[in-house]
N, C-alpha and C positions, 0 to 999 in steps of 0.2 A: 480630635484632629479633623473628623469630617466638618465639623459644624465649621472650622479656619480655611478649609477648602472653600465650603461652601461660601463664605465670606468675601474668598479672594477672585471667586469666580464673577457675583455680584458685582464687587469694588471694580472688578478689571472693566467692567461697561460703563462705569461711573466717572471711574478715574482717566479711563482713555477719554472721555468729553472734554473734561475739567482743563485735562493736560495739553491735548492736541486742539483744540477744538476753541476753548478760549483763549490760545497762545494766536492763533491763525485772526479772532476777530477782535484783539486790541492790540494798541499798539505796545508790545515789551521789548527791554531794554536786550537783553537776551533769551532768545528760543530757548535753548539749547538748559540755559540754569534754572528757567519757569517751569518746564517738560520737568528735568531733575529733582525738585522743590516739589512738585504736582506730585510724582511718583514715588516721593519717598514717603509724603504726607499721608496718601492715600492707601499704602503697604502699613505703614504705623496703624491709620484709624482701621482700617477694616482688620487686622489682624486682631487687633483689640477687642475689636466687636463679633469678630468670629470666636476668642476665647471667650468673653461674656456668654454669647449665644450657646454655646459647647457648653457653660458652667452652668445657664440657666436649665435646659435641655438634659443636665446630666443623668444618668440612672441611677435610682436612688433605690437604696439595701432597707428595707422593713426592719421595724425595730420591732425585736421580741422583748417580753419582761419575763 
């Protein structure tokens, strides 16, 4: 769970660009559903790659024979 923390802490400097930031410098049809679309894309992809990173990362039990 830290490594999805850690994920969403990352995505949130990312995502607040993508979302606010290239809504304000083209022109869209609506703000308000691009922001939306931005925020839900970027909560999916980073969550994703905070459980990857978590699983990559994970602590691993030594095998005895």
């Amino acid at each position: 769970m830290d490594a999805v923390v850690f994920a969403w802490l990352v995505g949130g400097i990312l995502v607040s660009y993508e979302a606010l930031a290239e809504a304000a410098k083209y022109s869209v049809p609506g703000i308000g559903s691009w922001i939306a679309v931005e925020l839900g894309a970027g909560v999916v992809q980073f969550t994703l790659y905070g459980a990857l990173l978590g699983w990559v990362h994970r602590a691993r039990v030594p095998q005895t024979e």
